[in-house]
C-alpha positions as CSV (number, residue, x, y, z in Angstrom):
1,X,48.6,-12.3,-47.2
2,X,50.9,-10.2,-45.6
3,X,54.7,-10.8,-45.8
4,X,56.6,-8.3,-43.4
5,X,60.7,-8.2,-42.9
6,X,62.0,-6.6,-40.2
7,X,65.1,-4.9,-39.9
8,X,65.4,-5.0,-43.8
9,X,68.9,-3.3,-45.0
10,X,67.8,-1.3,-48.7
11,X,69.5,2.0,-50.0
12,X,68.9,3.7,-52.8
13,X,69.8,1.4,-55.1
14,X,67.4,-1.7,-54.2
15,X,64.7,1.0,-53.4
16,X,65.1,2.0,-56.9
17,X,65.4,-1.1,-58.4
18,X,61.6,-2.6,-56.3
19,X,60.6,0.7,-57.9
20,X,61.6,0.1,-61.3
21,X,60.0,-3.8,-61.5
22,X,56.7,-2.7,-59.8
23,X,56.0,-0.4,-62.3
24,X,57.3,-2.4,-65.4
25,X,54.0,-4.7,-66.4
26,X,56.5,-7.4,-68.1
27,X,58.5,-7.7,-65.3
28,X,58.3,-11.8,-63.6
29,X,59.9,-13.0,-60.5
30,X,61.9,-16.0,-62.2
31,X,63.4,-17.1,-59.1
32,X,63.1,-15.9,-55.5
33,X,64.8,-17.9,-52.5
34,X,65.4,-17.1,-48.4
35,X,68.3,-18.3,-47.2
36,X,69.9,-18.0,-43.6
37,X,73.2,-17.3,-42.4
38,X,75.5,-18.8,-39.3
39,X,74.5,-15.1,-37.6
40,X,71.3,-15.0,-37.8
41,X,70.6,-13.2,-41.0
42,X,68.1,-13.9,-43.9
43,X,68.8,-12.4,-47.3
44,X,66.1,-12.9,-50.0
45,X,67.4,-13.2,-53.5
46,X,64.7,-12.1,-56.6
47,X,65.7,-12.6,-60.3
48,X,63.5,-10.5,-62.8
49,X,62.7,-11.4,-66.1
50,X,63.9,-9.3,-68.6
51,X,66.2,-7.8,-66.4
52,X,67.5,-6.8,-62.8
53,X,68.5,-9.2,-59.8
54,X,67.8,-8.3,-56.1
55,X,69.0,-9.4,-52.9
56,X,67.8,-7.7,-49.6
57,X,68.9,-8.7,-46.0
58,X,67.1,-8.6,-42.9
59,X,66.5,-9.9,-39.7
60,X,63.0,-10.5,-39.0
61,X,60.0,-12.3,-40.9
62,X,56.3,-12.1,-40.6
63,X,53.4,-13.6,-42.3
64,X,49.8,-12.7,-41.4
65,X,47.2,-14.7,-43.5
66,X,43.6,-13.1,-44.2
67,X,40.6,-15.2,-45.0
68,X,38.2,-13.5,-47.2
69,X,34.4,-15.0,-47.1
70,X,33.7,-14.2,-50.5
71,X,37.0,-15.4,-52.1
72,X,38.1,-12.1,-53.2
73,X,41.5,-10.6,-53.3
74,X,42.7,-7.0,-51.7
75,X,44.2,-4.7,-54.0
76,X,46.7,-2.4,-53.4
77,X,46.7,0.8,-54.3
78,X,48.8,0.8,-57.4
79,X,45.6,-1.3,-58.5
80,X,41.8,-0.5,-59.4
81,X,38.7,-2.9,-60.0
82,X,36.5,-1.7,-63.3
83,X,33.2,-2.8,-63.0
84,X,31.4,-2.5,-66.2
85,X,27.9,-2.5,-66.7
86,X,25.9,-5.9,-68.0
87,X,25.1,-5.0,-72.3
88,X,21.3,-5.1,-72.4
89,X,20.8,-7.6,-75.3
């Protein structure tokens, strides 16, 4: 799944603070809501367990949905897949 906003408005601060929560392993999205306003524009509102808040506003939203035959899930980079070898018993 693919999840794409257009026209997103982010400085430095919500840059650093989608930084900071990717790379924190105990960091949860408690609650995440889209609203829209009377103009036209969305703003997506993330709370983080155990800390930080985020709101980023855009105009445009996108989602591409990818089947996979064997059920499995793409990884992103930030991620790698250990495959260990069966024990021999």
């Amino acid at each position: 799944m693919a999840l794409t906003c257009s026209w997103a408005l982010l400085g430095d601060r919500r840059i650093r603070t989608l930084r900071d929560v990717a790379r924190d392993r105990e960091t949860e999205i408690l609650e995440s809501e889209v609203d829209c306003d009377d103009e036209g524009v969305f703003s997506h509102r993330l709370l983080f367990w155990p800390r930080d808040e985020l709101t980023i506003d855009f105009a445009g939203l996108s989602l591409e949905i990818a089947d996979h035959e064997d059920r499995r899930v793409n990884l992103g980079g930030g991620f790698f897949v250990e495959i260990l070898p069966e024990d021999e018993d």
